[in-house]
Backbone of each chain as ProteinMPNN parsed JSONL, in Angstrom:
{"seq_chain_A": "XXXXXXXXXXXXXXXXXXXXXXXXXXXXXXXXXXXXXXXXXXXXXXXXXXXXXXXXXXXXXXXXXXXXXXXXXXXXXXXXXXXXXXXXXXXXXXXXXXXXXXXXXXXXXXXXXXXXXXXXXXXXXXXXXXXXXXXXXXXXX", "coords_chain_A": {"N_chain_A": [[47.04, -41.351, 29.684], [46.633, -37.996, 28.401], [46.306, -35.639, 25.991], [46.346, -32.974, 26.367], [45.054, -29.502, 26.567], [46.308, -27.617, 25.088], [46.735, -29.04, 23.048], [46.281, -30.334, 19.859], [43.81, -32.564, 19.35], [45.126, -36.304, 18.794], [43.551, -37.623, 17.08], [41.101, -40.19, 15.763], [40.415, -39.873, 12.916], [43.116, -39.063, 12.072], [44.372, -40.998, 12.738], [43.223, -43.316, 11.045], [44.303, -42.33, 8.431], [47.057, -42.299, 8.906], [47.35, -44.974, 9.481], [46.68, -45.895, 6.726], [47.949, -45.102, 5.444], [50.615, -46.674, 6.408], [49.777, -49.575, 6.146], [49.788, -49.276, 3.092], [52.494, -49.33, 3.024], [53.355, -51.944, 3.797], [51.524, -53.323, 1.882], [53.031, -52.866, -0.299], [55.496, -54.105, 0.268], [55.126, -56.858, 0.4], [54.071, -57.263, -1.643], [55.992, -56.641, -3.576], [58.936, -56.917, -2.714], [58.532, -59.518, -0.566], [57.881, -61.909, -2.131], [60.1, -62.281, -3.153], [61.833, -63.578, -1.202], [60.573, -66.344, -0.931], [62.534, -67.008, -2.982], [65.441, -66.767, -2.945], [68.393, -68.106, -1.319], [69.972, -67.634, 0.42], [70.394, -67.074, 4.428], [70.804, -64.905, 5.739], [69.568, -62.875, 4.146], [66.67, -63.783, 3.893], [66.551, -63.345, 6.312], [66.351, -60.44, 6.212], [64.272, -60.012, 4.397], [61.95, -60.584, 5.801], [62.235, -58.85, 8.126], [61.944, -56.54, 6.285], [59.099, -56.597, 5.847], [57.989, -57.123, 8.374], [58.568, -54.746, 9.427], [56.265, -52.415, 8.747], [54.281, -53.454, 10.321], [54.942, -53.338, 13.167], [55.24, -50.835, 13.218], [52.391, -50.221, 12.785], [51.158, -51.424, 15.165], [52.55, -49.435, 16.723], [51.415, -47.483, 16.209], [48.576, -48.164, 17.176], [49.438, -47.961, 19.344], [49.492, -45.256, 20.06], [47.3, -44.028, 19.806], [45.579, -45.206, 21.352], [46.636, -43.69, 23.694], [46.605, -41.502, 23.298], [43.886, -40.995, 23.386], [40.475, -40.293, 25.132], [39.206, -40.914, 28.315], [37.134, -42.59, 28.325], [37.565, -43.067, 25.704], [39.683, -44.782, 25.662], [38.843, -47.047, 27.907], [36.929, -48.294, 26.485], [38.875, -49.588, 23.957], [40.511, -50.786, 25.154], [39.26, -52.491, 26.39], [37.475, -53.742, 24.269], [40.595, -54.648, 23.71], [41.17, -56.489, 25.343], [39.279, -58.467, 25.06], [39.943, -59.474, 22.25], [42.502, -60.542, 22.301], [42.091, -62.349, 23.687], [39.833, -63.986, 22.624], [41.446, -64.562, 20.153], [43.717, -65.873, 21.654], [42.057, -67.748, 22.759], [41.317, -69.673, 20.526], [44.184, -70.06, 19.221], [45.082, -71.921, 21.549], [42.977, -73.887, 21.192], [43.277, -74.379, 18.585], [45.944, -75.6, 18.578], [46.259, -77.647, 20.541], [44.413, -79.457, 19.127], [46.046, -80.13, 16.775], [48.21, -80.757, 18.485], [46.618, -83.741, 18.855], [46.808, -84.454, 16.671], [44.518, -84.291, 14.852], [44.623, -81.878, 13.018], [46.366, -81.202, 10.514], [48.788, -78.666, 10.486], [50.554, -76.194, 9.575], [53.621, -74.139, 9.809], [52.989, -71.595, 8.606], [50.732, -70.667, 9.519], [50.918, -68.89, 11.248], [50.878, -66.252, 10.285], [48.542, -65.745, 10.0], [47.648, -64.914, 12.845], [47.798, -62.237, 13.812], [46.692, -60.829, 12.276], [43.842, -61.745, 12.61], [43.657, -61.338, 15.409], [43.821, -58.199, 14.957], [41.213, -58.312, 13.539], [39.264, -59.524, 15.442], [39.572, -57.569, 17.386], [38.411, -55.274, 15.651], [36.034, -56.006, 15.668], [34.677, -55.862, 18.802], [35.58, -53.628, 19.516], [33.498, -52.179, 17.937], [31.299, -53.481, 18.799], [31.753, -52.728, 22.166], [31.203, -50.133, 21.768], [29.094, -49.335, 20.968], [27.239, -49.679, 23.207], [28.244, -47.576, 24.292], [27.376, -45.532, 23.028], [28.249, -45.488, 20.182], [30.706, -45.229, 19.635], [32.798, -46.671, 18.798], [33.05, -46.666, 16.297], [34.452, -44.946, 15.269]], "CA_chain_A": [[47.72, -40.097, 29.334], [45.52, -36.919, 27.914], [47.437, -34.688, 25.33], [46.448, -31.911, 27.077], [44.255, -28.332, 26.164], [46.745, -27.274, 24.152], [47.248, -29.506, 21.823], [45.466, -30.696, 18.79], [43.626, -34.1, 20.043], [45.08, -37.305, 18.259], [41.853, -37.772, 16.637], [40.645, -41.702, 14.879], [40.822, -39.796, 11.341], [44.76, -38.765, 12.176], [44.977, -42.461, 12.883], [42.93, -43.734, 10.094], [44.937, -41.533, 7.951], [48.57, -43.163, 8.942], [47.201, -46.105, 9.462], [46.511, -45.996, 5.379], [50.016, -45.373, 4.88], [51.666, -47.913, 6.619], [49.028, -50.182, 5.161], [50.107, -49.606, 2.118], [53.786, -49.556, 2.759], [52.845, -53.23, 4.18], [50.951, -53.928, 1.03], [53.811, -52.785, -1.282], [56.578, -55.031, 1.011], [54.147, -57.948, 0.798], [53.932, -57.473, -3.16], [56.982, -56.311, -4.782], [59.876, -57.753, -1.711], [58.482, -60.578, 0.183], [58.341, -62.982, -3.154], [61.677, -62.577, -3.113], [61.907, -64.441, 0.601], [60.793, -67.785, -1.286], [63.746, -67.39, -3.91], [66.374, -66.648, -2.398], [68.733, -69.381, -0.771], [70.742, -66.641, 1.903], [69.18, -67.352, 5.293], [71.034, -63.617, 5.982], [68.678, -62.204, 3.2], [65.575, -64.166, 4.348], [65.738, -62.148, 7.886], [66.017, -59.144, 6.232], [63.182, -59.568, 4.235], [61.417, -60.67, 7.092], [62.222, -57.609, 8.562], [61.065, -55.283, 6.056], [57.405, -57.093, 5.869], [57.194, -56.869, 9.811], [58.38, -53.521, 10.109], [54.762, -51.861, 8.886], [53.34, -54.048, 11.004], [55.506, -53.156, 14.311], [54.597, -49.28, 12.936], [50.985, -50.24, 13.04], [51.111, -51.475, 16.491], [52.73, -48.54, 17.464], [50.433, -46.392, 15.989], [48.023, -47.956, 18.111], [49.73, -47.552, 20.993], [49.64, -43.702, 20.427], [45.794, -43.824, 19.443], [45.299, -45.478, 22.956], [47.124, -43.215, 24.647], [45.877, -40.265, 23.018], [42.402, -40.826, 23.404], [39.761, -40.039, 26.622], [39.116, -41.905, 29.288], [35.924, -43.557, 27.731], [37.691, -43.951, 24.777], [40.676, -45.865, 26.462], [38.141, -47.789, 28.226], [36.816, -49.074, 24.763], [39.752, -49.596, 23.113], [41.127, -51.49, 26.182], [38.069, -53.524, 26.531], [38.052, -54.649, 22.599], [42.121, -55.49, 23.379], [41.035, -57.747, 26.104], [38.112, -59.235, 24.198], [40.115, -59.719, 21.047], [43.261, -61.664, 22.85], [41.242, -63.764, 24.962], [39.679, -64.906, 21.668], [42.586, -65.198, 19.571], [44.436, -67.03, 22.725], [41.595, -69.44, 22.849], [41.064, -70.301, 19.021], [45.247, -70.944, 19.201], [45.343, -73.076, 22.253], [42.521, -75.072, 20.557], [43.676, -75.43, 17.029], [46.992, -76.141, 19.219], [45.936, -78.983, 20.982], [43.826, -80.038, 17.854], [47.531, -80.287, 16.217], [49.016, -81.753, 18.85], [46.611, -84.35, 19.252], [46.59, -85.119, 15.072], [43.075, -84.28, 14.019], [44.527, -80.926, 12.512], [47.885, -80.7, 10.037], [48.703, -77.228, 10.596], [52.085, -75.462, 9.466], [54.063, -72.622, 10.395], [52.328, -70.419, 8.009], [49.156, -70.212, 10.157], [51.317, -68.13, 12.264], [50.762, -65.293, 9.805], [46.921, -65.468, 10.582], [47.562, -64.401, 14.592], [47.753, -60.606, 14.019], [44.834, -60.367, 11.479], [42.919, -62.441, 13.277], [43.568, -60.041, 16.392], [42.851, -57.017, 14.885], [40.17, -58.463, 13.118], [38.628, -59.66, 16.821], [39.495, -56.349, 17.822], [37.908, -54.187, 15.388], [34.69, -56.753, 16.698], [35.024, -56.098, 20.3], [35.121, -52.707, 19.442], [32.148, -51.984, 17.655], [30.342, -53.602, 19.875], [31.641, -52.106, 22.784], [31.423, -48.818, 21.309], [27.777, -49.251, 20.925], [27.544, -49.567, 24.983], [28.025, -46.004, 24.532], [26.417, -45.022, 22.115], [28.561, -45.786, 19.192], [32.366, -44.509, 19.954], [33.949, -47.478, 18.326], [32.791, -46.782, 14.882], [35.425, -44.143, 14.736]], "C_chain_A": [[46.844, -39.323, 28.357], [46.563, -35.849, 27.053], [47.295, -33.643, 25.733], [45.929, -30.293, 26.154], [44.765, -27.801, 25.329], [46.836, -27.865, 22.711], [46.102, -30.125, 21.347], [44.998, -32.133, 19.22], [44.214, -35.499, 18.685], [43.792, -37.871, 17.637], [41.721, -39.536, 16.064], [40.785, -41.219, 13.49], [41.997, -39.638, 11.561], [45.025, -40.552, 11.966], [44.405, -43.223, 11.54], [43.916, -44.072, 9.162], [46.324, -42.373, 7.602], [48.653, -44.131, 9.022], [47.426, -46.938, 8.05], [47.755, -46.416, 4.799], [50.819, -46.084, 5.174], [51.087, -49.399, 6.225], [49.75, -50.254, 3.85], [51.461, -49.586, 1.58], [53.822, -51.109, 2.912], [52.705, -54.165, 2.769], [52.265, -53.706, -0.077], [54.872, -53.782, -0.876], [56.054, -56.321, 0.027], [54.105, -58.774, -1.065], [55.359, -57.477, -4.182], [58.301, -57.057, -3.934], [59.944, -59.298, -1.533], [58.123, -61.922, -1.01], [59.18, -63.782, -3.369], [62.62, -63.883, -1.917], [62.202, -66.062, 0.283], [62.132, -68.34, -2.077], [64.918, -67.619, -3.606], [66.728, -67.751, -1.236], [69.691, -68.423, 0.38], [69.486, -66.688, 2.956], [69.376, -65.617, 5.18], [70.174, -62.513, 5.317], [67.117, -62.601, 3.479], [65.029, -63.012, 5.765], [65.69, -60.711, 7.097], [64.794, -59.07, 5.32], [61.911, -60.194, 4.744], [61.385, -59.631, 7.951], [61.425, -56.712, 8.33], [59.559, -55.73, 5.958], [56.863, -56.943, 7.52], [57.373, -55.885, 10.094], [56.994, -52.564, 10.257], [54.421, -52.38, 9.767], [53.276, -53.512, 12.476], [55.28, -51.544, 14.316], [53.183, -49.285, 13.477], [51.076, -50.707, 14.337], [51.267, -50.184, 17.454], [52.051, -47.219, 17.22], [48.895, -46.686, 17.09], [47.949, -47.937, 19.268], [49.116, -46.135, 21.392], [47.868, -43.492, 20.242], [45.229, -44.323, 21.135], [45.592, -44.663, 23.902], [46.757, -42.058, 24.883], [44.384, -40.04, 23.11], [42.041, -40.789, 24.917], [39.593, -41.327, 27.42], [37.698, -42.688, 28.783], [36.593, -44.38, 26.478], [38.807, -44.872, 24.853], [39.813, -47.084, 27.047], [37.99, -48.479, 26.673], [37.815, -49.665, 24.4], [40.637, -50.791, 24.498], [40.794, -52.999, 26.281], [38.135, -54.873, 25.13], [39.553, -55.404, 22.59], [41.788, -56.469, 24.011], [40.681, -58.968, 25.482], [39.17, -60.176, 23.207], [41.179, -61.109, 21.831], [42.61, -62.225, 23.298], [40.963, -64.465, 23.57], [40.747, -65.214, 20.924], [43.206, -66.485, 20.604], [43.469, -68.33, 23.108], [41.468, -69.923, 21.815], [42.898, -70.517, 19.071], [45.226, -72.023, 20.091], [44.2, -74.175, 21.277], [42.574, -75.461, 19.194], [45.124, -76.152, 17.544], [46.634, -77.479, 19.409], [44.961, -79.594, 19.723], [45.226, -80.686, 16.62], [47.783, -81.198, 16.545], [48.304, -83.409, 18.733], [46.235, -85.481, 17.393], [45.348, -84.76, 14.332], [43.25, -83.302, 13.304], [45.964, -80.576, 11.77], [47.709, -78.98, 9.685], [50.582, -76.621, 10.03], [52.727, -74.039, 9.822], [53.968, -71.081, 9.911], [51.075, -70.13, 8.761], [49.476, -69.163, 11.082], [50.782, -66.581, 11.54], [49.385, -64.706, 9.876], [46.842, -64.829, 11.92], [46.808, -62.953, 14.566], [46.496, -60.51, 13.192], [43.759, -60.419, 12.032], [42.545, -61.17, 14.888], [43.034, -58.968, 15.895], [41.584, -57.145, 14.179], [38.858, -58.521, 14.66], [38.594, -58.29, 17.638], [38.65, -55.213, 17.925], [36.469, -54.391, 16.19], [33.924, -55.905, 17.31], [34.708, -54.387, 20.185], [33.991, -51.832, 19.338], [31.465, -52.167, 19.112], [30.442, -53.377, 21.181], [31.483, -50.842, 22.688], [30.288, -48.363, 21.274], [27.013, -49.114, 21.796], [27.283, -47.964, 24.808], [27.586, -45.114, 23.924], [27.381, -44.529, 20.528], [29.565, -45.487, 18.592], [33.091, -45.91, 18.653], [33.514, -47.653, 17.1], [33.85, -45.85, 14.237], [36.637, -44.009, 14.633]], "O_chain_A": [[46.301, -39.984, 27.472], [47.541, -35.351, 27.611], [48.301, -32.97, 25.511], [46.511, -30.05, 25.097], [44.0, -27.304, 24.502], [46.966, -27.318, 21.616], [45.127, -30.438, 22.031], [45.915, -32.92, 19.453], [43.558, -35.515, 17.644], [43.226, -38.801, 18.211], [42.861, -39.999, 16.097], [41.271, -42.045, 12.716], [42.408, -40.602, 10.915], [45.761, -41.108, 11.151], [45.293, -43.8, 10.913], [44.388, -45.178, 8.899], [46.646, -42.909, 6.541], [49.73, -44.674, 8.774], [47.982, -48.03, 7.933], [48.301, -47.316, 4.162], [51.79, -46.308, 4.451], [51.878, -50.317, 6.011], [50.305, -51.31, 3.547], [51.795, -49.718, 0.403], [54.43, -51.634, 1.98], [53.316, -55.194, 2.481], [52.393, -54.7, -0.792], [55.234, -54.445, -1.849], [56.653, -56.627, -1.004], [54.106, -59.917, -1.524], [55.615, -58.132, -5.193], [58.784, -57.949, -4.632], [60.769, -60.104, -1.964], [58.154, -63.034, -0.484], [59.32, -64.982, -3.608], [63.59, -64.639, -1.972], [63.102, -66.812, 0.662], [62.668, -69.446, -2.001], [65.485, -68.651, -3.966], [65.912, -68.227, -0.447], [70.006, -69.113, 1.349], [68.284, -66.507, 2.761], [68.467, -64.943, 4.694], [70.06, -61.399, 5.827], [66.298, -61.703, 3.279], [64.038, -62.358, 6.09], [64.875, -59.886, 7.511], [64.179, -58.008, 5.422], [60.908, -60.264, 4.033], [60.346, -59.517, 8.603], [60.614, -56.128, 9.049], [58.805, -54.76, 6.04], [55.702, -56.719, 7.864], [56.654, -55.48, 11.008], [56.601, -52.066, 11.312], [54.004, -51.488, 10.505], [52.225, -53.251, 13.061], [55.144, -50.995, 15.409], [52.802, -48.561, 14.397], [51.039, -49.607, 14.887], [50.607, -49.868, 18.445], [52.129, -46.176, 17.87], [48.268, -45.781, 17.641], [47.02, -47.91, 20.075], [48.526, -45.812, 22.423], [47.406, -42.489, 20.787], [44.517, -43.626, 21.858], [44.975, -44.731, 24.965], [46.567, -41.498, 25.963], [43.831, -38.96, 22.906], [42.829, -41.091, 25.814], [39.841, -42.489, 27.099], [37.617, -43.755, 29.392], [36.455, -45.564, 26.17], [38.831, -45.787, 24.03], [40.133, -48.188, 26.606], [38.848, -49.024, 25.979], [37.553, -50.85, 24.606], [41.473, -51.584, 24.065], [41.414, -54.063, 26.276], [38.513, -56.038, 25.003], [39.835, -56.362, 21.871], [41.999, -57.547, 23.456], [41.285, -60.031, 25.339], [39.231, -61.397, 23.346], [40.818, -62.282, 21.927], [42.993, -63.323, 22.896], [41.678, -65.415, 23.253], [41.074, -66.393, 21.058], [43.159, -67.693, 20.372], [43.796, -69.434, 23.543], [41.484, -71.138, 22.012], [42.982, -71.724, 18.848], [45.34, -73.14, 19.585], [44.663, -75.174, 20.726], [42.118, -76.485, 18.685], [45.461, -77.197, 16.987], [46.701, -78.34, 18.532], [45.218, -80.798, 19.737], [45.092, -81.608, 15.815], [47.818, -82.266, 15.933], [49.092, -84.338, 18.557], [45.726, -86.57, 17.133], [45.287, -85.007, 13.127], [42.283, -83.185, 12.551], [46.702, -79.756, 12.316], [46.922, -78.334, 8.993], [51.616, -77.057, 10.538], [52.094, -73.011, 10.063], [54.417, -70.011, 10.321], [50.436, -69.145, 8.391], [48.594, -68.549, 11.682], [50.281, -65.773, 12.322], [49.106, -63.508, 9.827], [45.84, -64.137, 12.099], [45.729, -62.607, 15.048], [45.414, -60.097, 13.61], [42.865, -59.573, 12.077], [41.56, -60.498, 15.194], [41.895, -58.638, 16.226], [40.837, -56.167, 14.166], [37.893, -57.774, 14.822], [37.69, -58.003, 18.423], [38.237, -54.512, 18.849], [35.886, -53.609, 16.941], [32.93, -55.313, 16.891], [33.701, -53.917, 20.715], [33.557, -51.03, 20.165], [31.215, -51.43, 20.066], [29.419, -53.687, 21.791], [31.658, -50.269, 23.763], [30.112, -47.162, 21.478], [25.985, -48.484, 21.547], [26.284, -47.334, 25.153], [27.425, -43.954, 24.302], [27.206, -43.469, 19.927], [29.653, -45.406, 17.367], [33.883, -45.627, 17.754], [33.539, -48.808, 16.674], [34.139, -45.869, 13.041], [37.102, -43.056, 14.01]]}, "seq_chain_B": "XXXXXXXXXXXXXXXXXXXXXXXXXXXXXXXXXXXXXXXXXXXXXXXXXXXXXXXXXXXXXXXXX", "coords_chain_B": {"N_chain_B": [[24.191, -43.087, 37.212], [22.591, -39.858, 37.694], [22.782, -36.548, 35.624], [23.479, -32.862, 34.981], [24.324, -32.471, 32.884], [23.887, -31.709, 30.349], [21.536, -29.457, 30.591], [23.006, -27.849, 31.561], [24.777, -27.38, 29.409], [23.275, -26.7, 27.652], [22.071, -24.09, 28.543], [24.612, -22.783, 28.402], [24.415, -22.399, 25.792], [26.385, -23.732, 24.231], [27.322, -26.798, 21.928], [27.786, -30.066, 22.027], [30.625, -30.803, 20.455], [31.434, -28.408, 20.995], [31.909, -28.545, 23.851], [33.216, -30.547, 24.479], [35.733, -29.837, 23.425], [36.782, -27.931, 25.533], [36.777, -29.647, 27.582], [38.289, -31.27, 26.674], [38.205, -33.915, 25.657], [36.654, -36.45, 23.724], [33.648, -35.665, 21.697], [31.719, -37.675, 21.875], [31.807, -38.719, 24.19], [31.617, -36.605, 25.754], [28.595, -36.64, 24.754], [28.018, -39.802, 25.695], [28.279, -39.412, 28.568], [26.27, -37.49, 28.511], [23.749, -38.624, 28.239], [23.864, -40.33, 29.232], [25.219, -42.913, 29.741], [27.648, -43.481, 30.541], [29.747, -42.667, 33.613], [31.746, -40.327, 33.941], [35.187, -40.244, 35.549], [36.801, -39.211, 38.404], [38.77, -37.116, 38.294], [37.628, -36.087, 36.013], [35.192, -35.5, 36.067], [35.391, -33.136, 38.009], [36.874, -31.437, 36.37], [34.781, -30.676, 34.647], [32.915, -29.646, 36.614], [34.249, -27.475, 37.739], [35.05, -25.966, 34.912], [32.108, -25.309, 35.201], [31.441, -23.726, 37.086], [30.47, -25.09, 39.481], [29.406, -27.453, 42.346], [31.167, -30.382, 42.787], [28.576, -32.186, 43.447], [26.352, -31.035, 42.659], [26.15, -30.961, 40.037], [26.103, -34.176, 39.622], [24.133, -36.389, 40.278], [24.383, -39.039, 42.506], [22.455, -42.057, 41.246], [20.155, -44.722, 41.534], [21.54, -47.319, 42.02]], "CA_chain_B": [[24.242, -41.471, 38.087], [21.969, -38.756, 36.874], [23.535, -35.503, 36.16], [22.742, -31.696, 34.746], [25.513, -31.897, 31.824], [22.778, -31.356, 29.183], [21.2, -28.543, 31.299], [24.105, -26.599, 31.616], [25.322, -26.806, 28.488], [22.045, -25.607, 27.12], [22.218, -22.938, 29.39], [25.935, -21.651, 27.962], [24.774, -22.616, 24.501], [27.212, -24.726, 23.426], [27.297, -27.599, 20.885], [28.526, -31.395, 22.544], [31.651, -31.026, 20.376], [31.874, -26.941, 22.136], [32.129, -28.675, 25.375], [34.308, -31.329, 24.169], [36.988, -29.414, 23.191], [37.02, -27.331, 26.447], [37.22, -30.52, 28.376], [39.624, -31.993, 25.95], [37.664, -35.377, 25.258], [35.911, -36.282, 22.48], [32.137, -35.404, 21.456], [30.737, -39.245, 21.646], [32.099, -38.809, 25.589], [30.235, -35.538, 26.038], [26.868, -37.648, 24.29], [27.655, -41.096, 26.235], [28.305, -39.055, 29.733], [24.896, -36.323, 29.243], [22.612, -39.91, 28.437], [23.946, -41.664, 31.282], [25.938, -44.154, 29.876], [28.801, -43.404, 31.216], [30.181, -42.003, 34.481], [33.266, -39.709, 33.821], [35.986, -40.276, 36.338], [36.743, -38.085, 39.288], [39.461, -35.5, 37.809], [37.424, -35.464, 34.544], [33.5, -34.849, 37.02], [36.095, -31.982, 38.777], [37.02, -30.377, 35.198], [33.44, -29.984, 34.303], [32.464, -28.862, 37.438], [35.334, -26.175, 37.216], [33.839, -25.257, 33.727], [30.973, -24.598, 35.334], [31.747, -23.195, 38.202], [29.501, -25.388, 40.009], [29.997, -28.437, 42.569], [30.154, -31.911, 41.506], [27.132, -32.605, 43.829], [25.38, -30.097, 42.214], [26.018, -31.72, 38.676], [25.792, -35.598, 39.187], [23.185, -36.552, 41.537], [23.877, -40.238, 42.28], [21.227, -42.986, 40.776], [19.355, -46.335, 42.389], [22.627, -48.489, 41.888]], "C_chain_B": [[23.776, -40.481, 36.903], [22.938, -37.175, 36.919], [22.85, -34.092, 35.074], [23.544, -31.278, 33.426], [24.532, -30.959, 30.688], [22.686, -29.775, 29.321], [21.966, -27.571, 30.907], [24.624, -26.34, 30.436], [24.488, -25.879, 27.13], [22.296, -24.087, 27.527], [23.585, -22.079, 28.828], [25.741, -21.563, 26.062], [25.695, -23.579, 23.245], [26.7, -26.043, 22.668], [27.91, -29.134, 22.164], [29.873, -30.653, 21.606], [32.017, -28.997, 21.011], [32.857, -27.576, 23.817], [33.425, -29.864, 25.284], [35.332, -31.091, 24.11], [37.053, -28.661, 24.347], [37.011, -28.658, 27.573], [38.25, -31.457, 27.804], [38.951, -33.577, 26.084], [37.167, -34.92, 24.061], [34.523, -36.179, 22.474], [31.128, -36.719, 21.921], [31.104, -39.273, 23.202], [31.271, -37.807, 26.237], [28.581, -36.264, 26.016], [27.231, -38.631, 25.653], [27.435, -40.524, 28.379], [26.652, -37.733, 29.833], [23.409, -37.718, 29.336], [22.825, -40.895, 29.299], [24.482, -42.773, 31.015], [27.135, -44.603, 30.031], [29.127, -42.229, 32.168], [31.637, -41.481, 34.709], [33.706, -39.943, 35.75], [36.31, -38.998, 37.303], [37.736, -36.972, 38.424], [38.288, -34.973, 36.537], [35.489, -34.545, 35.095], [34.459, -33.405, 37.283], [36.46, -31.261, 37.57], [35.43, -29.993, 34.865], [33.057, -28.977, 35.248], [33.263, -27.569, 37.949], [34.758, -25.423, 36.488], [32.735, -24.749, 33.878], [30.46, -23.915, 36.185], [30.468, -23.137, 39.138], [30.173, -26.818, 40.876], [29.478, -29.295, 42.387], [28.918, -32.686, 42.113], [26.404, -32.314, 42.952], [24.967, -30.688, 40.916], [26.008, -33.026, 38.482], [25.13, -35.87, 40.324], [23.329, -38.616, 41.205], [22.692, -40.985, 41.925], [20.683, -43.788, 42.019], [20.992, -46.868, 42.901], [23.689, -47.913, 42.696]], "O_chain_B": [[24.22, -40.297, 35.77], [23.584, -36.759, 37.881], [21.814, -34.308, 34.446], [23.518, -30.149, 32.936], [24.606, -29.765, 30.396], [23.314, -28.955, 28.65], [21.724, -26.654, 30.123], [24.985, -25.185, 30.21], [24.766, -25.046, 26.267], [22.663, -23.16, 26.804], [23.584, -20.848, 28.833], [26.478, -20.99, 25.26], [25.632, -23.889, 22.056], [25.516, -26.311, 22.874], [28.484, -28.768, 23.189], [30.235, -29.661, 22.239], [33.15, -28.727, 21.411], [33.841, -27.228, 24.47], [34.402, -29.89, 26.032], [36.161, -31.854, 24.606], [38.277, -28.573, 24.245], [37.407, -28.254, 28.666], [38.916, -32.266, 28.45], [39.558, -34.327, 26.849], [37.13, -33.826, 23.498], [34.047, -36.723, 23.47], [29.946, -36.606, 22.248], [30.446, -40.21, 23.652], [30.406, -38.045, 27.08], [27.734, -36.363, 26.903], [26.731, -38.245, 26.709], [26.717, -41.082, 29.21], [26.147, -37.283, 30.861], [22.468, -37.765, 30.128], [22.257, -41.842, 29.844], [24.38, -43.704, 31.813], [27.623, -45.706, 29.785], [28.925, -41.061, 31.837], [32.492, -42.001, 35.426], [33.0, -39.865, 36.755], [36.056, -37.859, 36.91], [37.188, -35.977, 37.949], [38.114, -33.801, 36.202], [34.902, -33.546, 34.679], [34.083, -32.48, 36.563], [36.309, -30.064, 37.813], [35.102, -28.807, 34.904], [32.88, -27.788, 34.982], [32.659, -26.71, 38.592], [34.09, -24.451, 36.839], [32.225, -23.936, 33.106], [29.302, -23.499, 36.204], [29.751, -22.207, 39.506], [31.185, -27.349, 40.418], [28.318, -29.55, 42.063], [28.331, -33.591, 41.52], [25.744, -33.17, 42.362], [23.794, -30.915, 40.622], [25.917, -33.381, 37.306], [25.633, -35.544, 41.399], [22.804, -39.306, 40.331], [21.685, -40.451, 42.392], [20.796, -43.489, 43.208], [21.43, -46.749, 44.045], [24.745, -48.524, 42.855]]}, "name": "protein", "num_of_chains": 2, "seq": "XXXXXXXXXXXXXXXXXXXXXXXXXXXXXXXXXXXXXXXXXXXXXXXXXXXXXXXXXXXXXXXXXXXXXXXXXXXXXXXXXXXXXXXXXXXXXXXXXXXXXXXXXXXXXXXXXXXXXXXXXXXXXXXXXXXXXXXXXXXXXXXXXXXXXXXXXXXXXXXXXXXXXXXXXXXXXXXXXXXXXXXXXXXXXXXXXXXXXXXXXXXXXX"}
């Protein structure tokens, strides 16, 4: 989908930009809320501040939905390419700390879960770059 | 696939991000499609060649491959 001649293009600084901000609504959750998570003995209070720490997050996703969607056909390509890239690696570094779990050589707990998404967009940003460079250096932006 | 983007846009003057915004992509798509490292898609070959009121033979001359 192409936003079309009229309109102002979704640009990578627009996204930067909001990206910042839900970043640092994230980072304020994370700091001044989610403390609270350990203290508190209400499960009913646990989901909700479980909630508000994943909502940035479920923002940021959907911000890069709209950055995908809004961008050209090269830069969809890219940005497609890097998603592939990135899951594939994430999905093989879990199955094998998985089976590294299961089979004992690795005590792992249910906090490693909180590594997934970083780890993704970390593999992402990657995948990016360096497909970006393919073209002469799209995924720096 | 070789093509005449460069050319032509010499020829009207324009800037990569000129032509960018009249095809509604971005500038680094203009660059990666006039050095050949990427082959825009048929509607987006058919907007240029609109723009330039030229056909898309005329402006991408298939390669070797």
């Amino acid at each position: 989908m192409h936003s079309g001649a009229m309109m102002a293009r979704y640009t990578a600084k627009d996204h930067r930009r909001q990206t910042w901000m839900v970043m640092t609504v994230y980072l304020v959750v994370m700091l001044l809320v989610w403390p609270y998570a350990h203290r508190v003995a209400s499960v009913p209070l646990k989901v909700v501040f479980t909630l508000m720490a994943v909502t940035p997050v479920v923002a940021m996703i959907g911000l890069m939905a709209r950055l995908v969607m809004h961008s050209d056909e090269l830069e969809q390509r890219v940005h497609l390419f890097a998603l592939s890239v990135a899951t594939g690696i994430v999905a093989a570094l879990s199955l094998v700390a998985g089976f590294l779990c299961a089979a004992g050589v690795l005590k792992l707990d249910g906090d490693i879960l909180l590594w997934v998404f970083p780890a993704l967009c970390l593999a992402y940003s990657a995948a990016r770059w360096l497909f970006g460079r393919r073209y002469g250096g799209m995924g720096c932006g | 696939m070789k093509n005449r983007l460069r050319e032509l846009r010499d020829k009207h003057a324009w800037s990569q991000g000129d032509l960018a915004e009249q095809l509604d992509v971005s500038r680094q798509t203009v660059n990666a499609i006039e050095t050949g490292k990427y082959d825009p898609s048929l509607p987006l070959a058919f907007r240029i060649a609109k723009l330039f009121r030229q056909s898309i033979e005329s402006i991408f001359v298939p390669g070797k491959d």
